[in-house]
C-alpha positions in Angstrom: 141.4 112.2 202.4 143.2 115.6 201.7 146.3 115.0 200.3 148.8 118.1 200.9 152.6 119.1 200.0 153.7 118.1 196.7 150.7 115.7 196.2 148.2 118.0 196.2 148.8 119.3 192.8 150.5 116.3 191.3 149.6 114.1 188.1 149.5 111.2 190.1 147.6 111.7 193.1 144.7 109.7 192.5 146.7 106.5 191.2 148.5 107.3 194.9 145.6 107.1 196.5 144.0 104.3 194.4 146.9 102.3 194.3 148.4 102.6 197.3 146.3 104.3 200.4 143.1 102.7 199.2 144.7 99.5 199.4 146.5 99.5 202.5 143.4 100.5 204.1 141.2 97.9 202.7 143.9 94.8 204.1 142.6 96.0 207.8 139.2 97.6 207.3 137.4 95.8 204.4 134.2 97.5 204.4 136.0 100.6 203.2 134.8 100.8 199.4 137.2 103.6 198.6 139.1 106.5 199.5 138.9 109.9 197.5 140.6 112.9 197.3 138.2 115.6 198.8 141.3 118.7 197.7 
């Protein structure tokens, strides 16, 4: 996942997608084992 705008250079990014993407995805697609940030 490419994250862009303000996320792309921000602190927080991958607690965003950790904590947030990666876990919405995995309710409706549970073989996903994670999401990273390929930026």
């Amino acid at each position: 996942m490419r994250l862009q705008g303000h996320c792309a250079g921000c602190a927080h990014a991958q607690q965003t997608l950790q904590f947030g993407i990666e876990r919405a995805i995995k309710q409706f697609v549970p073989e996903v084992i994670r999401v990273e940030n390929v930026a």
